[in-house]
GUSEKOL-535357 format. One record per residue (C-alpha): residue number from 1; residue in three letters; x, y, z. Coordinates in steps of 0.2 Angstrom, whole numbers, plus 2048, in hexadecimal, padded with zeros to 3 digits. Example, Ala and Ser with C-alpha at 12.3 -4.5 7.8 and 13.67 -1.06 7.14 Angstrom:
REM residues 2
+-----+-----+-----+-----+-----+
!   k !   r !  px !  py !  pz !
+-----+-----+-----+-----+-----+
!   1 ! ala ! 83E ! 7EA ! 827 !
!   2 ! ser ! 844 ! 7FB ! 824 !
+-----+-----+-----+-----+-----+
END
This chain:
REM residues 369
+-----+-----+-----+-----+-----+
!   k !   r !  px !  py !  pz !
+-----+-----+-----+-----+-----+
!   1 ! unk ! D41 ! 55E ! 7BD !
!   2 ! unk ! D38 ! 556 ! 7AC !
!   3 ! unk ! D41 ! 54D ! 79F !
!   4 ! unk ! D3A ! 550 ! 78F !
!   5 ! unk ! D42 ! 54A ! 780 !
!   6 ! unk ! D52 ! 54B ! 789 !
!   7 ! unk ! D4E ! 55D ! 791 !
!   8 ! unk ! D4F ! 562 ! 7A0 !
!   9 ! unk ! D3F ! 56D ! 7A4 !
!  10 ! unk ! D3F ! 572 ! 7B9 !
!  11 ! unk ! D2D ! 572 ! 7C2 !
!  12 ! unk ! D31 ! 581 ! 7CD !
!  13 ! unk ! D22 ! 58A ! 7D5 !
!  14 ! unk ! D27 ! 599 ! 7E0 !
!  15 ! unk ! D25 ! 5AB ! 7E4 !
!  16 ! unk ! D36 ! 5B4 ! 7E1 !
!  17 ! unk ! D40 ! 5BF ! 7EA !
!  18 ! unk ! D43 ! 5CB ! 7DB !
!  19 ! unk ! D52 ! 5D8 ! 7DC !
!  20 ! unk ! D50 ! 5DF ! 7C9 !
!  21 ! unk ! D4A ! 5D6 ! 7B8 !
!  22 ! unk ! D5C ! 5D5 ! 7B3 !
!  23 ! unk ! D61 ! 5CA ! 7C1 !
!  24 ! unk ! D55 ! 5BC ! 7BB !
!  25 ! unk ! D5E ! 5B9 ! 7AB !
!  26 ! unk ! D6D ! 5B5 ! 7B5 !
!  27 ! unk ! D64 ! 5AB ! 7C1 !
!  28 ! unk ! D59 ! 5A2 ! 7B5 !
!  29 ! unk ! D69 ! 59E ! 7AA !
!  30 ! unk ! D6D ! 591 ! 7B9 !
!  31 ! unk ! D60 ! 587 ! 7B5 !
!  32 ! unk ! D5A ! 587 ! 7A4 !
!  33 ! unk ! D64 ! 57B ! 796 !
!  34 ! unk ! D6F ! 585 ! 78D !
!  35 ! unk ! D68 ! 582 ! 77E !
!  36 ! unk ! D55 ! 587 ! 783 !
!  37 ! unk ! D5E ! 596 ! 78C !
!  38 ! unk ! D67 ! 59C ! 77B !
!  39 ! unk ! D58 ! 59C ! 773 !
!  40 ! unk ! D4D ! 5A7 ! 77F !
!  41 ! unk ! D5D ! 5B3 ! 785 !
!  42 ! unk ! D65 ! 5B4 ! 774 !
!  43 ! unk ! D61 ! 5C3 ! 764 !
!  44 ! unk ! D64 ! 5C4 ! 752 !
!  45 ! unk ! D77 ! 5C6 ! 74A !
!  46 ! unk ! D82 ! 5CE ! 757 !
!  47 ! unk ! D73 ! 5D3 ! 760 !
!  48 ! unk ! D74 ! 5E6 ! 75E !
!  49 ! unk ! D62 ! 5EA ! 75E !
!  50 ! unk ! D60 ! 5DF ! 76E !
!  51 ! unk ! D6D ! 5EA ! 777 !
!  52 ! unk ! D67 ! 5FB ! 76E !
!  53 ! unk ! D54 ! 5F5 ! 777 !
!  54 ! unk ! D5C ! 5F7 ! 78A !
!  55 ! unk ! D65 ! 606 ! 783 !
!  56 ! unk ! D56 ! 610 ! 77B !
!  57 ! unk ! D4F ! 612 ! 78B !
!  58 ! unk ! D5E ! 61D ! 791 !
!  59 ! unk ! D57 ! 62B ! 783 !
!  60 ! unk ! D49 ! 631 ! 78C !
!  61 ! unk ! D48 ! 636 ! 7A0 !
!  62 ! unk ! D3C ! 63B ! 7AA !
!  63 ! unk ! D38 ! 64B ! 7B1 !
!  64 ! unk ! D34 ! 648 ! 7C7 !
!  65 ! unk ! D23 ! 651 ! 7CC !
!  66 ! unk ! D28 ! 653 ! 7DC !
!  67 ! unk ! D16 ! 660 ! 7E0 !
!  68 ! unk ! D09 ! 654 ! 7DA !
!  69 ! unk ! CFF ! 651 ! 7EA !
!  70 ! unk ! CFE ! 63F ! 7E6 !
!  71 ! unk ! CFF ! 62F ! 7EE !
!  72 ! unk ! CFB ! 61D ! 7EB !
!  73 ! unk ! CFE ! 61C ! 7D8 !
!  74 ! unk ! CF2 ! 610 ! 7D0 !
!  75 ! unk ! CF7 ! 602 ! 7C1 !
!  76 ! unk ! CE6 ! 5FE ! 7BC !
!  77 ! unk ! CE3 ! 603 ! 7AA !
!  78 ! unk ! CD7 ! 5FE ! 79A !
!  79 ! unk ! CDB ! 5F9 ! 78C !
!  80 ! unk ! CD2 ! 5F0 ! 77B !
!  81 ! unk ! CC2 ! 5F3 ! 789 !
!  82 ! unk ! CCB ! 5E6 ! 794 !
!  83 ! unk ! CCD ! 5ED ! 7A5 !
!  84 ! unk ! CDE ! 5EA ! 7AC !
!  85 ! unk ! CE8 ! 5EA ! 7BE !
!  86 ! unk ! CF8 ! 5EC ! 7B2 !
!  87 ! unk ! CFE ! 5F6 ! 7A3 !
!  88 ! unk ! D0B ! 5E6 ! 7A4 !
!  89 ! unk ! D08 ! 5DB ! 797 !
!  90 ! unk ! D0E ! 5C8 ! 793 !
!  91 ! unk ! D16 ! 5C9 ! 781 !
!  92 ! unk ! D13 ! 5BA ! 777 !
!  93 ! unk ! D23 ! 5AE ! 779 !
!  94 ! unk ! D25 ! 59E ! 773 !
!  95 ! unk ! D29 ! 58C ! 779 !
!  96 ! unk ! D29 ! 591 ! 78A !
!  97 ! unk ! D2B ! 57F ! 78E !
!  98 ! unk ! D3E ! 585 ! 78E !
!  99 ! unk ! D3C ! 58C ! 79D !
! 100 ! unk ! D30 ! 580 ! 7A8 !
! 101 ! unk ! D27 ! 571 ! 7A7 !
! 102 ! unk ! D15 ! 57B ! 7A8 !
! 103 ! unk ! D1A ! 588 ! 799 !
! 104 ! unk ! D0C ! 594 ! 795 !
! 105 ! unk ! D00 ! 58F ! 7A0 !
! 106 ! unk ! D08 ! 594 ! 7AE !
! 107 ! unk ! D0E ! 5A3 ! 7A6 !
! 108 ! unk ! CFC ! 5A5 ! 7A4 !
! 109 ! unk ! CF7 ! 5A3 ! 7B6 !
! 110 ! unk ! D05 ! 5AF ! 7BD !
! 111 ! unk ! D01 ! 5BD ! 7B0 !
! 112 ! unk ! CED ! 5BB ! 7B5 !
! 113 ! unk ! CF1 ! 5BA ! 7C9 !
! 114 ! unk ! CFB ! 5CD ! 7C4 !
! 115 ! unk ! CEC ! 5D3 ! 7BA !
! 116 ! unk ! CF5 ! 5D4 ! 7AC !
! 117 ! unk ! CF1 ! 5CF ! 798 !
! 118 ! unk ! CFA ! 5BF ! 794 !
! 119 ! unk ! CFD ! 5BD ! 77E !
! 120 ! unk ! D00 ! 5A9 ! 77C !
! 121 ! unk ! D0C ! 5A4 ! 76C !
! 122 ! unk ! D06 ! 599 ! 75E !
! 123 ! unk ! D17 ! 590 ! 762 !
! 124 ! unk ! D12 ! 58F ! 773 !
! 125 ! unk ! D18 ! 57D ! 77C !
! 126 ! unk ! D05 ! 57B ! 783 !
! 127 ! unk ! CF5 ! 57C ! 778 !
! 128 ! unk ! CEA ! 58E ! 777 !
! 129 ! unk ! CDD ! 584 ! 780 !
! 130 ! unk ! CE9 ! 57E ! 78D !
! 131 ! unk ! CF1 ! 591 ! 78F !
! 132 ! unk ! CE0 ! 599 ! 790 !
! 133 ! unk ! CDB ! 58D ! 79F !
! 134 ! unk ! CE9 ! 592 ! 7A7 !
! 135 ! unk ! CE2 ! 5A4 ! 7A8 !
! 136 ! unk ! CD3 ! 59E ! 7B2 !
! 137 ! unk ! CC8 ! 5AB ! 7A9 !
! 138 ! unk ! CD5 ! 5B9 ! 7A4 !
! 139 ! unk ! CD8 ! 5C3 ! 795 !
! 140 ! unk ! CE3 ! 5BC ! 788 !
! 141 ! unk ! CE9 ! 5BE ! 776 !
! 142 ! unk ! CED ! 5B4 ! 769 !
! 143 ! unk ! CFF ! 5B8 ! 761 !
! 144 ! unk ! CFD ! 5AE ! 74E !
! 145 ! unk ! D0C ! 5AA ! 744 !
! 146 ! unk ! D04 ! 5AB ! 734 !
! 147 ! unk ! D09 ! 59C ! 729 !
! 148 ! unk ! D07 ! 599 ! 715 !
! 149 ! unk ! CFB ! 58B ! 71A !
! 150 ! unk ! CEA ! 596 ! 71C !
! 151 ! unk ! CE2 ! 585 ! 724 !
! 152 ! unk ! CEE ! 586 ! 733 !
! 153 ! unk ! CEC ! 597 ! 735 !
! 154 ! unk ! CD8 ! 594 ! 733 !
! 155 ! unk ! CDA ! 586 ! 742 !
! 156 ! unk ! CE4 ! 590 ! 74D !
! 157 ! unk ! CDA ! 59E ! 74B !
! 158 ! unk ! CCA ! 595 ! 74E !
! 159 ! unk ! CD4 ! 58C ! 75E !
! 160 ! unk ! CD5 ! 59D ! 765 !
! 161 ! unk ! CC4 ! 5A2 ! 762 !
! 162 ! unk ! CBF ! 594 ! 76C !
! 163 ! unk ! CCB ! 598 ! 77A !
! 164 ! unk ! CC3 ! 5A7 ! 77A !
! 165 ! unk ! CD0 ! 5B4 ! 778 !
! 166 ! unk ! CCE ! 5C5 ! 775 !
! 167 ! unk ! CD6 ! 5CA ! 767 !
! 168 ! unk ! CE4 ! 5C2 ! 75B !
! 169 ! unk ! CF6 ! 5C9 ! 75A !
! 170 ! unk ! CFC ! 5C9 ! 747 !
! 171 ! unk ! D10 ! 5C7 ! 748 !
! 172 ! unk ! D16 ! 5CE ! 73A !
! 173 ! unk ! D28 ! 5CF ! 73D !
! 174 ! unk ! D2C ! 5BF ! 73A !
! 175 ! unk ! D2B ! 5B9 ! 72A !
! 176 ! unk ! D3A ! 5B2 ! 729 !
! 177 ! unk ! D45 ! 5AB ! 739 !
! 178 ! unk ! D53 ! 5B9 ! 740 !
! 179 ! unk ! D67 ! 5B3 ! 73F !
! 180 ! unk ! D66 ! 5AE ! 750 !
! 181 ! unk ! D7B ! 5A7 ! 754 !
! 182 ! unk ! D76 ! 59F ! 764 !
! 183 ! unk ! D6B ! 591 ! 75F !
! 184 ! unk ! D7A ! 58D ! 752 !
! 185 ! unk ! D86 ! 58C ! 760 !
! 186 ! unk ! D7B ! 582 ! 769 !
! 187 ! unk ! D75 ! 578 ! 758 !
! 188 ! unk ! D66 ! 57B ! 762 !
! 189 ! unk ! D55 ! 572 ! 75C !
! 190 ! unk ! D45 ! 573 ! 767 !
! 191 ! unk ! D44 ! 564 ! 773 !
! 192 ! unk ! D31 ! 567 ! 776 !
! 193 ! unk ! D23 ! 566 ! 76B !
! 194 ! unk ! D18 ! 577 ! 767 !
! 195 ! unk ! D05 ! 572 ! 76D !
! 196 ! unk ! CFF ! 57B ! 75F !
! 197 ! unk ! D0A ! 573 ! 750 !
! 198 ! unk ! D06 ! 562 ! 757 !
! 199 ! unk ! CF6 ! 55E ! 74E !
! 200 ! unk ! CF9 ! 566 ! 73D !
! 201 ! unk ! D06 ! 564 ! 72E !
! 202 ! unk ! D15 ! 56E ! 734 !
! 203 ! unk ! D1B ! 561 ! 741 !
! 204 ! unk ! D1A ! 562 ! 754 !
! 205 ! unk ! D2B ! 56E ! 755 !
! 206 ! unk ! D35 ! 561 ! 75D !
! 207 ! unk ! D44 ! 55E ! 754 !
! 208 ! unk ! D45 ! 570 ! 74C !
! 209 ! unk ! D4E ! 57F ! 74B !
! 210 ! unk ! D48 ! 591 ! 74C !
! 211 ! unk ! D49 ! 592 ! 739 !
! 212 ! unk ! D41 ! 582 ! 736 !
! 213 ! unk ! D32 ! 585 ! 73E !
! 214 ! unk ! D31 ! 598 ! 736 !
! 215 ! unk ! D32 ! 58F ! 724 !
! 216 ! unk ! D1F ! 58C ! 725 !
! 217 ! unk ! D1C ! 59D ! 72A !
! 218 ! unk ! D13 ! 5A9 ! 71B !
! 219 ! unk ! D22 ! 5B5 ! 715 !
! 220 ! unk ! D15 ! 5BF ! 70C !
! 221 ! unk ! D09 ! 5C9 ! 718 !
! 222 ! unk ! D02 ! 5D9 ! 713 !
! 223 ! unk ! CF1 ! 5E3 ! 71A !
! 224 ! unk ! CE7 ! 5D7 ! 711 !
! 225 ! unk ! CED ! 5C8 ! 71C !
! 226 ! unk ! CE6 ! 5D6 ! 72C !
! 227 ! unk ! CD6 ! 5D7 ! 723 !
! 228 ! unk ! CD3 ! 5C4 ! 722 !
! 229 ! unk ! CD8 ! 5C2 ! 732 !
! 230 ! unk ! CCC ! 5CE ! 737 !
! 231 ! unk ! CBD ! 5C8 ! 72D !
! 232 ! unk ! CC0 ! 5B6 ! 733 !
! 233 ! unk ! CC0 ! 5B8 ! 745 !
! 234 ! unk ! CB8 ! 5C6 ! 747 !
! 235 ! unk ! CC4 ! 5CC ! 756 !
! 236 ! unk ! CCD ! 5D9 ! 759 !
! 237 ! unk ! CDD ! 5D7 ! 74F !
! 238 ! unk ! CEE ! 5E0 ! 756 !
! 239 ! unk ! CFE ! 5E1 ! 74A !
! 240 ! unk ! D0E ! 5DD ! 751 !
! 241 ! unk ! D1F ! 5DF ! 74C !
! 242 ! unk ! D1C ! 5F3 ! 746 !
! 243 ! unk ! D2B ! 5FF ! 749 !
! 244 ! unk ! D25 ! 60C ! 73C !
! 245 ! unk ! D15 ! 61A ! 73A !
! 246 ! unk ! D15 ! 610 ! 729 !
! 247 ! unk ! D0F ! 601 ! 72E !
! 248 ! unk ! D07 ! 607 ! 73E !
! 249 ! unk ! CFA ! 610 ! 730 !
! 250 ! unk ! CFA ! 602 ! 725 !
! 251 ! unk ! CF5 ! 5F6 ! 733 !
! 252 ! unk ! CE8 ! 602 ! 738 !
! 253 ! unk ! CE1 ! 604 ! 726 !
! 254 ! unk ! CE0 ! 5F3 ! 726 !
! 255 ! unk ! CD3 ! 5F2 ! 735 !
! 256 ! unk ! CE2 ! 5ED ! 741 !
! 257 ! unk ! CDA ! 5F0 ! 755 !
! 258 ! unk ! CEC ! 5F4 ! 75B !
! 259 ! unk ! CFC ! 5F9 ! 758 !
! 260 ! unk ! D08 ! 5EE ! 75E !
! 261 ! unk ! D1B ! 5F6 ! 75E !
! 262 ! unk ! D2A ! 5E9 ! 761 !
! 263 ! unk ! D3A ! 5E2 ! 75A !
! 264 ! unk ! D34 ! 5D2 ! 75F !
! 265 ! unk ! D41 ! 5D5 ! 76D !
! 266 ! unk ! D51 ! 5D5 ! 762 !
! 267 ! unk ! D4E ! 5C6 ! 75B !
! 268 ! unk ! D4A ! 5C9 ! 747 !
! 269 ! unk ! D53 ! 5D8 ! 73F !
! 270 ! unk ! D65 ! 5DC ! 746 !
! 271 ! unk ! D68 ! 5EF ! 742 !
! 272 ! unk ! D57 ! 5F6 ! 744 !
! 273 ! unk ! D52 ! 602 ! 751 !
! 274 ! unk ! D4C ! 601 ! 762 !
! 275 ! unk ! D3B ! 5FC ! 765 !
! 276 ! unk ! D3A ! 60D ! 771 !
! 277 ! unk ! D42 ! 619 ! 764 !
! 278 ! unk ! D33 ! 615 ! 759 !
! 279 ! unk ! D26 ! 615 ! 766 !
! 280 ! unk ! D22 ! 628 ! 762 !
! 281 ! unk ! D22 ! 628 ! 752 !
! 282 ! unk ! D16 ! 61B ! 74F !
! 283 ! unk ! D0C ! 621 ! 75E !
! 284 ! unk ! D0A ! 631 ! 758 !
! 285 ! unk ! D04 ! 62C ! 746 !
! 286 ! unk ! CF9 ! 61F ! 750 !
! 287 ! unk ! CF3 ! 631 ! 759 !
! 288 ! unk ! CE5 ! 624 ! 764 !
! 289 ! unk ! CDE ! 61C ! 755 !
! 290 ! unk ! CE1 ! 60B ! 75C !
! 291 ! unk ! CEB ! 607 ! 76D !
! 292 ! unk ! CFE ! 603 ! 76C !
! 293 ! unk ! D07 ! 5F5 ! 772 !
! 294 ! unk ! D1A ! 5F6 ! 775 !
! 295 ! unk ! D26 ! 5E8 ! 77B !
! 296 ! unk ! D39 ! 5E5 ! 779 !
! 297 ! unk ! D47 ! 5E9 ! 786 !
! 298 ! unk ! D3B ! 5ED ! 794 !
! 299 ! unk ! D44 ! 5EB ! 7A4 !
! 300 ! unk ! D3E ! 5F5 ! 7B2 !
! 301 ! unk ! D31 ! 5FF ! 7B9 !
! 302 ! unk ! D39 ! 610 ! 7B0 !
! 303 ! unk ! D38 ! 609 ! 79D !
! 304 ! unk ! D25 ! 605 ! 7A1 !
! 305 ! unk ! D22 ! 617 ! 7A6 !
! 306 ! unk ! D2E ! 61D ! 797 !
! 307 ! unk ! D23 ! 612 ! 78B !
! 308 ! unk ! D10 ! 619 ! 791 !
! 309 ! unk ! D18 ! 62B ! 78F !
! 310 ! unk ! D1C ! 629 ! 77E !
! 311 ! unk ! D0C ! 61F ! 779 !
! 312 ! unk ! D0B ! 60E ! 77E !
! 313 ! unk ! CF8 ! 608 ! 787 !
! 314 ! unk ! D02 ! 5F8 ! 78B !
! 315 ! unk ! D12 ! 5F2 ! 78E !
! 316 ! unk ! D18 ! 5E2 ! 78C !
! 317 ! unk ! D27 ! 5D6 ! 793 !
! 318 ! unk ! D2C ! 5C7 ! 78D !
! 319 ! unk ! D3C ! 5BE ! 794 !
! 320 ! unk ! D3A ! 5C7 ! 7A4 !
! 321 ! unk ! D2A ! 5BD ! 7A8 !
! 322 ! unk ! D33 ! 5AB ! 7A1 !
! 323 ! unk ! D43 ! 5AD ! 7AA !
! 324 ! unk ! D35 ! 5AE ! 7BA !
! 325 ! unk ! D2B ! 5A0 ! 7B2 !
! 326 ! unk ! D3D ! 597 ! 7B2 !
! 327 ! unk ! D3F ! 59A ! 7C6 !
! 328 ! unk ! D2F ! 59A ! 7CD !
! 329 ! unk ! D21 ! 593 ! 7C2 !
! 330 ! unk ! D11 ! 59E ! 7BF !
! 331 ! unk ! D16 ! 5A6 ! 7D2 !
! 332 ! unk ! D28 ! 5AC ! 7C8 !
! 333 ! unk ! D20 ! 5B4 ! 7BB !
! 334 ! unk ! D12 ! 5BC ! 7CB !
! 335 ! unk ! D22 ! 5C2 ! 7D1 !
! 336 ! unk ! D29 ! 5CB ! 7C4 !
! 337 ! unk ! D19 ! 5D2 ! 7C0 !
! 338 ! unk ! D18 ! 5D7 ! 7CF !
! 339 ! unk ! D29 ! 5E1 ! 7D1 !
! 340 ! unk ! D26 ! 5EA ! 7C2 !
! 341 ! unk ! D18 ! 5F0 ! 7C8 !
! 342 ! unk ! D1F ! 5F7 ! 7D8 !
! 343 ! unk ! D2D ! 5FE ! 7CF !
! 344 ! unk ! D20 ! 607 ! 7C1 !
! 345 ! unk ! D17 ! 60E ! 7D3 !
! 346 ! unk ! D24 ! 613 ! 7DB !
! 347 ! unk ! D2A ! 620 ! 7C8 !
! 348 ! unk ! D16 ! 625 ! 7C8 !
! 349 ! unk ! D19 ! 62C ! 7DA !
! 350 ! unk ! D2A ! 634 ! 7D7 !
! 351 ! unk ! D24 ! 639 ! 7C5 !
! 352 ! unk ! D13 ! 642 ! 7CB !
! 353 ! unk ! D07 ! 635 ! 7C2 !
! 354 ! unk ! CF9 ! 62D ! 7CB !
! 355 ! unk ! CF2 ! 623 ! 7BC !
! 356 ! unk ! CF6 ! 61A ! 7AC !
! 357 ! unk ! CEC ! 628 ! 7A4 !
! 358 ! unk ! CF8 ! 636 ! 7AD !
! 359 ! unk ! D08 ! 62D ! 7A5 !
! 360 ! unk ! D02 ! 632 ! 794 !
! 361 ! unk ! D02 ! 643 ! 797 !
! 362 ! unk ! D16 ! 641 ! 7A3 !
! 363 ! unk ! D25 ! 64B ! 79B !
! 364 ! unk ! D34 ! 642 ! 796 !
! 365 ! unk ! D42 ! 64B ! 78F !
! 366 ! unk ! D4B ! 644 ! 780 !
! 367 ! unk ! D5F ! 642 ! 785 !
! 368 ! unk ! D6A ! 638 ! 779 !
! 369 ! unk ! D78 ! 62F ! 783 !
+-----+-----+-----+-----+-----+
END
């Protein structure tokens, strides 16, 4: 274990012996403070949208291909011209520090041993630099919190350029801070400070709550804010935090690079849909414009395969991958990589699919339970 400030971060580096994703929580709730496990576990309100994301996936169901003449289903797939071992994607997370001593750059160096795309946090707990090296040469993105200072954003942005990522992730679900009752429970404050706040006028993150550190971020963003983002780096820019075609075409109109669908997990608005009821609908007014990006409640092997055939090019986890970081360091998060990927094999055999590109084209029926 690390003390830092008084917090206990553990240095565990380990392959896992994974049963199912859900199993982690439990496991990784025995050794991360309570406070920093509140904030990672924990949604908006009474968390309804968090349950409703594990729920959604029950809507659809897969139709077996049982005649196929297949074997040997393959995960490789690309996407924004990066070629890929996974559809599996990191989701940016922040202050992964929570969960071990090594944060995102171990997080970094699991997701790269999977083949997979790794998104860093602007409230990361290492720096972009620091996070990109921990990739050794792999694909990343750059997930920006927008703030009213255009000078941060300008220095984070040029960060990232230098890192070289491949393209910026514009969150723009999170203007404002959701009602989050754990971290009032646990009158929880970040113990460690965000890399990327360190050097600049909002503070290091230390010391602060969820809604402190959210007070700096811009509560105004529009499809200009995309344009600029676009004209200053002159990367690819994906829009996160869309759950309607409305925005999905306002983001596009913009110059957006991708479609990004997510409820940031359950974390920001209480009462709105499921990231996977939208999925469709903002695919099919995407109709292959842009690729699409979904995350929030992805859990097994199943929900990956539901996600594809509905219009997702990647799918992304995100406390799945830190409960693994938690328990085994950059192997943990290899690990669960790594068993979602055989668990999404094992539905493209049963369902008749030999690719990514066959899952686009699988037949789901639409059941309501």
């Amino acid at each position: 274990m690390v003390m830092t400030n008084g917090y206990e971060q553990n240095e565990n580096e380990k392959t896992l012996d994974i049963l199912n994703l859900t199993q982690l929580e439990a496991d990784a709730k025995k050794i991360i403070p309570t406070g920093g496990f509140g904030y990672i576990v924990s949604g908006s309100e009474d968390e309804w949208t968090l349950q409703a994301n594990r729920k959604a996936f029950q809507h659809r169901q897969i139709v077996p291909k049982a005649l196929s003449n297949i074997e040997d289903p393959q995960t490789d797939t690309n996407v924004f011209g990066l070629g890929l071992k996974t559809p599996i994607m990191m989701a940016p997370a922040a202050a992964q520090g929570l969960a071990h001593a090594k944060g995102e750059v171990d997080t970094a160096k699991g997701v790269a041993k999977a083949g997979g795309l790794m998104a860093q946090s602007t409230y990361s707990s290492t720096s972009i630099a620091d996070t990109a090296a921990g990739g050794e040469g792999a694909p990343q993105f750059f997930q920006l919190y927008m703030s009213k200072d255009w000078d941060f954003n300008r220095s984070l942005l040029d960060e990232a350029k230098q890192a070289g990522v491949k393209a910026i992730i514009l969150t723009v679900d999170a203007t404002v801070g959701g009602y989050r009752e754990a971290d009032i429970i646990n009158h929880f404050q970040f113990p460690i400070p965000m890399a990327n706040l360190i050097k600049f006028s909002e503070g290091d993150g230390e010391g602060k709550g969820i809604s402190e550190i959210y007070a700096s971020a811009a509560q105004k963003i529009g499809p200009d804010d995309v344009k600029r983002i676009i004209d200053y780096t002159d990367l690819p820019v994906i829009v996160k935090g869309i759950e309607s075609p409305e925005d999905a075409l306002y983001a596009i109109g913009a110059g957006a690079a991708g479609v990004y669908v997510s409820n940031h997990g359950g974390r920001q608005l209480n009462g709105g849909p499921a990231s996977f009821d939208v999925l469709e609908s903002v695919a099919k007014a995407v109709n292959h414009q842009v690729p699409v990006i979904f995350d929030s409640g992805v859990r097994r092997g199943s929900d990956v395969f539901k996600a594809i055939a509905l219009g997702a090019d990647l799918v992304g986890i995100g406390r799945p991958a830190i409960y693994g970081l938690a328990l085994g360091g950059a192997d943990g998060v290899y690990s669960v990589f790594e068993h979602l990927n055989n668990e999404l094999k094992i539905v493209m055999q049963l369902a008749g699919t030999k690719t990514i590109e066959d899952i686009k084209h699988a037949e789901l029926l639409n059941v309501q339970y």
